[in-house]
VEXKE-956181 format. One record per residue (C-alpha): residue number from 1; x, y, z; residue in three letters. Coordinates in Angstrom, 1 decimal, decimal comma. Example, Ala and Ser with C-alpha at 12.3 -4.5 7.8 and 13.67 -1.06 7.14 Angstrom:
SITE;1;12,3;-4,5;7,8;Ala
SITE;2;13,7;-1,1;7,1;Ser
! end
This chain:
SITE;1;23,1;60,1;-11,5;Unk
SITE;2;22,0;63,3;-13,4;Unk
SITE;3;21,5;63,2;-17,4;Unk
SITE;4;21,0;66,0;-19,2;Unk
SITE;5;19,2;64,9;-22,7;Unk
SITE;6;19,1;67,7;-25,6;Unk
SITE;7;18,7;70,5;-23,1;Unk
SITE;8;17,8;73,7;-24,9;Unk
SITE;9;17,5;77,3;-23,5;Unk
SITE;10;17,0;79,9;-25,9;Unk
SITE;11;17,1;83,3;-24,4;Unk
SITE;12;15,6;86,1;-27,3;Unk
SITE;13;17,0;84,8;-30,1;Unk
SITE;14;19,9;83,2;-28,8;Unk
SITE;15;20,4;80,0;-28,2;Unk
SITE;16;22,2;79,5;-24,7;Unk
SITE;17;22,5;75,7;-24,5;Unk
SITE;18;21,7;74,2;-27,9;Unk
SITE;19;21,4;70,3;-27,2;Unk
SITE;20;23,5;69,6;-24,2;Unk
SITE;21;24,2;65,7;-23,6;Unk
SITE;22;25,9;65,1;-20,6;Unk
SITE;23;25,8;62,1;-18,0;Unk
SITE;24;27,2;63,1;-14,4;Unk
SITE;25;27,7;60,0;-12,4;Unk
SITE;26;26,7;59,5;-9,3;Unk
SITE;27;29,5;60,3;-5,8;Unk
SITE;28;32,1;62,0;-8,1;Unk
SITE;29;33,1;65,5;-8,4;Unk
SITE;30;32,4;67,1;-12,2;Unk
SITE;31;33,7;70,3;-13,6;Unk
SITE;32;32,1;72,1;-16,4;Unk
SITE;33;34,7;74,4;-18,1;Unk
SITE;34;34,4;77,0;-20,8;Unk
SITE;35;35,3;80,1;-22,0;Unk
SITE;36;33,2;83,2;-20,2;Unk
SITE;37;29,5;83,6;-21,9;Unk
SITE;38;29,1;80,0;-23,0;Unk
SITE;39;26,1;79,4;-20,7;Unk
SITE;40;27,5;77,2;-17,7;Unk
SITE;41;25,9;79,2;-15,0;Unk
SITE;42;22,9;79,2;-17,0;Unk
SITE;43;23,3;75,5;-17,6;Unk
SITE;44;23,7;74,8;-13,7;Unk
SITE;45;20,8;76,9;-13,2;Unk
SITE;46;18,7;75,0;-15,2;Unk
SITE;47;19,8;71,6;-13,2;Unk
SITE;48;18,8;73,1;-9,8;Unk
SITE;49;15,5;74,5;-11,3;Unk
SITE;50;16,4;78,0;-10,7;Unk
SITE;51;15,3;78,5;-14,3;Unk
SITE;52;12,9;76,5;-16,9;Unk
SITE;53;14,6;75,0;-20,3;Unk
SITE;54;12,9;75,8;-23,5;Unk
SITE;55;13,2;72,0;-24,6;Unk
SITE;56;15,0;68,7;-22,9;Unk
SITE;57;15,1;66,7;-20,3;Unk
SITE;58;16,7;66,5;-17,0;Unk
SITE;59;17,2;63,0;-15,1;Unk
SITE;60;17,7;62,2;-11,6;Unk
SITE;61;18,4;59,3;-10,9;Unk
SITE;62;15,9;58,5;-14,0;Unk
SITE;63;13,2;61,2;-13,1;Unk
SITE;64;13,0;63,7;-15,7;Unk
SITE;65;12,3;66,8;-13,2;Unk
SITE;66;11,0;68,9;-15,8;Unk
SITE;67;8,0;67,0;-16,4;Unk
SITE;68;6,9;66,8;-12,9;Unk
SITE;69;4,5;69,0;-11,5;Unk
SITE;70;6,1;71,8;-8,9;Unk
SITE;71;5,4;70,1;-6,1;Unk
SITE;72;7,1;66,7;-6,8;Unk
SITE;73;9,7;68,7;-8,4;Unk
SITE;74;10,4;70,7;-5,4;Unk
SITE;75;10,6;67,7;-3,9;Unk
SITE;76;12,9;65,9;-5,7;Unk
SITE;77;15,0;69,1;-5,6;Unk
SITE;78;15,5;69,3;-1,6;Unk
SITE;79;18,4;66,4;-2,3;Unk
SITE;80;20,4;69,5;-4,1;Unk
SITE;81;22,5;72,0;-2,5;Unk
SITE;82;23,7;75,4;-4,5;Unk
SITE;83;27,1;77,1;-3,4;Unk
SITE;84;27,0;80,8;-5,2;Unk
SITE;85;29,5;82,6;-6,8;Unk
SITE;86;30,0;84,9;-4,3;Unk
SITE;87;28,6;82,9;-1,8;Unk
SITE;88;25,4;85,6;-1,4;Unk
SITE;89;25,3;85,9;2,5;Unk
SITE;90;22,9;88,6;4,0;Unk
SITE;91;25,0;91,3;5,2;Unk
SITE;92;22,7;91,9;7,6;Unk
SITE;93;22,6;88,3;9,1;Unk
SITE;94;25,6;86,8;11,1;Unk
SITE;95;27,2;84,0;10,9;Unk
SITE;96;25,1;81,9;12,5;Unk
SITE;97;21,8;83,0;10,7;Unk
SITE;98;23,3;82,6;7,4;Unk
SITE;99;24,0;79,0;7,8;Unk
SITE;100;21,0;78,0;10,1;Unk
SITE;101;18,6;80,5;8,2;Unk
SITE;102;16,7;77,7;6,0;Unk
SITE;103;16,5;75,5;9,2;Unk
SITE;104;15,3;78,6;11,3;Unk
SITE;105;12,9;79,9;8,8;Unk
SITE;106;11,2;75,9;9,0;Unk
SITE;107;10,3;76,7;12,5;Unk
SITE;108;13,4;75,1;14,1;Unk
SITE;109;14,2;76,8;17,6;Unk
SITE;110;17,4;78,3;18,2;Unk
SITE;111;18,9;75,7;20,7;Unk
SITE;112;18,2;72,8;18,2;Unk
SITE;113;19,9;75,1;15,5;Unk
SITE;114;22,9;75,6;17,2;Unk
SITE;115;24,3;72,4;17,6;Unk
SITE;116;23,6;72,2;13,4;Unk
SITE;117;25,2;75,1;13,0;Unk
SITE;118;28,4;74,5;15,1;Unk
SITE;119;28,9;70,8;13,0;Unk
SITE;120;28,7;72,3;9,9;Unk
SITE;121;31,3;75,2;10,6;Unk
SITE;122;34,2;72,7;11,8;Unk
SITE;123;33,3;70,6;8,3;Unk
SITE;124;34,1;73,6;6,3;Unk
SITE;125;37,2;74,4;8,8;Unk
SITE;126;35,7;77,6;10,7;Unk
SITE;127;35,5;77,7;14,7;Unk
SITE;128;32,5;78,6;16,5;Unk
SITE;129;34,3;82,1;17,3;Unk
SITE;130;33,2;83,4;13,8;Unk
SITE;131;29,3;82,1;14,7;Unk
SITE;132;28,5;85,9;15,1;Unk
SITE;133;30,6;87,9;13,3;Unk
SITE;134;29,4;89,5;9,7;Unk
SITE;135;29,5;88,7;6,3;Unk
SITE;136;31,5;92,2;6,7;Unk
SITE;137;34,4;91,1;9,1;Unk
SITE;138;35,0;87,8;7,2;Unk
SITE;139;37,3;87,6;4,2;Unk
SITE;140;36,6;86,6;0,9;Unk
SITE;141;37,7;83,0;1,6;Unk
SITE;142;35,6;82,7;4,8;Unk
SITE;143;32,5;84,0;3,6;Unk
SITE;144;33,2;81,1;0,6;Unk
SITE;145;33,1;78,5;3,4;Unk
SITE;146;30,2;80,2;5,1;Unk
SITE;147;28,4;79,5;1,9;Unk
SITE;148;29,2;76,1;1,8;Unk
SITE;149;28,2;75,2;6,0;Unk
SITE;150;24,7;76,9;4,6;Unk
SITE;151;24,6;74,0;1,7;Unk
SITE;152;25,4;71,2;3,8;Unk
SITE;153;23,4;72,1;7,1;Unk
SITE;154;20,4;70,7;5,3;Unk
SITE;155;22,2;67,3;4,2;Unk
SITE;156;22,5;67,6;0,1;Unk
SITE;157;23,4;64,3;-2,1;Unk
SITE;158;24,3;66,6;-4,8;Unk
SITE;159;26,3;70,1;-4,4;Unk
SITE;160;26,4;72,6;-7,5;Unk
SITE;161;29,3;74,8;-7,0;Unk
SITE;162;28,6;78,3;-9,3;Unk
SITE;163;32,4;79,4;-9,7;Unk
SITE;164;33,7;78,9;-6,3;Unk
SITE;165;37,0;80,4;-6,7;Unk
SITE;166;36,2;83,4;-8,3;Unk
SITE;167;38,3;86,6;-6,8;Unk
SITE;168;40,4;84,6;-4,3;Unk
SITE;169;44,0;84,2;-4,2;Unk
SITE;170;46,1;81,3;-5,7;Unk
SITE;171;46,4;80,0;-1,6;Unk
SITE;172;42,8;80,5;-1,1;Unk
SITE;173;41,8;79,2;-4,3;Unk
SITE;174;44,0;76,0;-3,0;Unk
SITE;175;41,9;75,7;0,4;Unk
SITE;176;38,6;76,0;-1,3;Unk
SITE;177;39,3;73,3;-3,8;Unk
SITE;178;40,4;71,1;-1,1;Unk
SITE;179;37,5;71,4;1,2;Unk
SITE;180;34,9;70,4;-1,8;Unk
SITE;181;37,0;67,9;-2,7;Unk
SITE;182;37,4;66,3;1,2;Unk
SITE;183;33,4;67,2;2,1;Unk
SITE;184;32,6;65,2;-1,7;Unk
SITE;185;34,7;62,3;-0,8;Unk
SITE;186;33,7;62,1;3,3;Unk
SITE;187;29,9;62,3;2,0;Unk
SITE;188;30,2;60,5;-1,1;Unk
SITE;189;28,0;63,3;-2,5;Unk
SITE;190;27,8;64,4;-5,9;Unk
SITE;191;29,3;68,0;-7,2;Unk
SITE;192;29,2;69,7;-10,6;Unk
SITE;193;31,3;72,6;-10,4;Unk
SITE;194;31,4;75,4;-12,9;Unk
SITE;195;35,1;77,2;-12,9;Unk
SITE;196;37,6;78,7;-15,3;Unk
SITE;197;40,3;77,4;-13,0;Unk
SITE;198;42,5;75,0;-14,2;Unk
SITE;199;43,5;73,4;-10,2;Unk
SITE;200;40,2;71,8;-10,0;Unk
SITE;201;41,7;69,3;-12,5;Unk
SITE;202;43,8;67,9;-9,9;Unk
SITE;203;40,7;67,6;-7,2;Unk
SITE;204;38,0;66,2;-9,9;Unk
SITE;205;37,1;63,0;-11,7;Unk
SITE;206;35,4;64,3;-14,8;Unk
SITE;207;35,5;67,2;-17,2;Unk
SITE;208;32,8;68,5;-18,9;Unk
SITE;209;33,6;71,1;-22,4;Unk
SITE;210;30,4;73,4;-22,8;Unk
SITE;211;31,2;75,3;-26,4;Unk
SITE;212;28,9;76,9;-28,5;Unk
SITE;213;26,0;75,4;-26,5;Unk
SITE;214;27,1;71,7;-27,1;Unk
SITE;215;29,4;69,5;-24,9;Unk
SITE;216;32,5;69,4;-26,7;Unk
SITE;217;34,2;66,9;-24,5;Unk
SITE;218;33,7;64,9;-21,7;Unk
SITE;219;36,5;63,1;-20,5;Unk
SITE;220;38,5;61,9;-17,0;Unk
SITE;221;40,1;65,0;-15,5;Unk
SITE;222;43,3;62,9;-14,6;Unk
SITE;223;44,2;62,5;-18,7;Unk
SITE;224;42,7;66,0;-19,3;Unk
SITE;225;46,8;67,3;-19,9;Unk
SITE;226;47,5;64,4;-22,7;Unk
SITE;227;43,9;64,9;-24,5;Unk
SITE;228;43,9;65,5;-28,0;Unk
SITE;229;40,7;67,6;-27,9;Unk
SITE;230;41,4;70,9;-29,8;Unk
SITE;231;38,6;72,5;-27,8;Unk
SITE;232;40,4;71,5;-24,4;Unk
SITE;233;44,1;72,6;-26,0;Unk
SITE;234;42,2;76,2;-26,8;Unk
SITE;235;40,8;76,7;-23,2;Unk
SITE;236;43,6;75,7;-21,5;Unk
SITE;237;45,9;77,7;-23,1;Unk
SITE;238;43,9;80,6;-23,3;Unk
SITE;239;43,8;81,4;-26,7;Unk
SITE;240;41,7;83,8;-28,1;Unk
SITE;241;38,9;83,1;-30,7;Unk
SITE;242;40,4;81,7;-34,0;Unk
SITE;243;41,0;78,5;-35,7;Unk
SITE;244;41,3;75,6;-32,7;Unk
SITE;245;45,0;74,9;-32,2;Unk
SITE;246;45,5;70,7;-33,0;Unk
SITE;247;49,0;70,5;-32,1;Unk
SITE;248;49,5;68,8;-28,9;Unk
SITE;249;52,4;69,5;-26,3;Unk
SITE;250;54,3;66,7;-25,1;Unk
SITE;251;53,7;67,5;-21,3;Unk
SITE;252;51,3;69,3;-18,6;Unk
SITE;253;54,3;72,0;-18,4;Unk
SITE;254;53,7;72,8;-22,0;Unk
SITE;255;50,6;74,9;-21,2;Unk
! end
């Protein structure tokens, strides 16, 4: 299980996250939702280590990472894997070097890659025909799946996902929400995924409300329609900045 205990990052004078509390339990899939500047890839960032909080902890499995020393902490942090927003493949790599290029760069040779490689394509749905293409001649749905075969080559327990759906089409978007959801269940791993989509509510267990630096509500994704939270009726919905709508539709069509 990750906890994340009064985490504070203060950026300037800014305040990013301003006391986040938020238990993520162990096998499921979690989404963080919340409107655009409200710090979630900032928040997953600090989770992976990618950058340091001002003040906080951050548990695994009842570690608190941030007061370990860097080498424990690196560590402790090879269990995670990190699936960017735009999945960040090296154009100039192919297929096959952007997946096996941690494994490759550890010394592996290429035959033992290979096999690695090929196992980890067909678990994110892609044949062995696109092991040398470019991130150039793949489309934006591909090179999303590319990004994930990288994650899982090196066995993670817990996948962040940093807006995974971002720029594809409502199909796409469909196929990519399914494959983290079958890869989560078939590995029991862990996944926190940051998104402003709505669909992952029908592929998650829990969702997490980051507002104004706080979690506003954490709750199971499969009631998330029939909450009362005024924060979750705002986001939803799509309203614009202004006093939080309390008035509650009587159905999942409402919104």
């Amino acid at each position: 299980m990750i906890e994340l205990v009064n985490l504070k990052k203060k950026f300037d004078d800014r305040w990013v996250t301003d006391g986040v509390n938020l238990k993520i339990p162990s096998g499921k899939m979690t989404c963080i939702i919340g409107r655009s500047g409200e710090g979630k890839s900032v928040l997953l960032k600090q989770i992976i280590g990618l950058i340091e909080p001002t003040s906080g902890k951050i548990l695994v499995d009842g570690q608190d990472i941030i007061a370990m020393n860097e080498h424990d902490r690196r560590e402790h942090l090879e269990k995670f894997g990190y699936v960017f927003q735009f999945a960040a493949l090296l154009d100039s790599l192919n297929v096959f070097e952007n997946i096996g290029i941690k494994l490759l760069e550890n010394g592996q040779s290429i035959k033992d890659v290979l096999p690695i490689v090929k196992k980890s394509l067909e678990l994110v749905n892609l044949t062995e025909n696109n092991l040398y293409k470019f991130p150039s001649e793949l489309s934006g749905g591909m090179k999303k799946r590319v990004g994930l075969a990288r994650t899982l080559v090196t066995n993670p327990q817990v996948i962040l996902y940093d807006e995974p759906t971002t720029g594809l089409d409502p199909i796409t978007s469909r196929v990519i929400h399914e494959l983290m959801y079958n890869t989560q269940k078939k590995f029991g791993l862990t996944s926190v995924v940051i998104t402003h989509d709505v669909k992952i509510f029908d592929y998650a267990d829990k969702v997490a409300l980051l507002n104004d630096g706080i979690i506003k509500f954490f709750g199971d994704a499969s009631t998330i329609w029939e909450s009362d939270n005024p924060y979750i009726h705002q986001f939803i919905r799509g309203l614009a900045d202004g006093p939080i709508q309390t008035e509650k539709p009587t159905s999942r069509d409402a919104y």
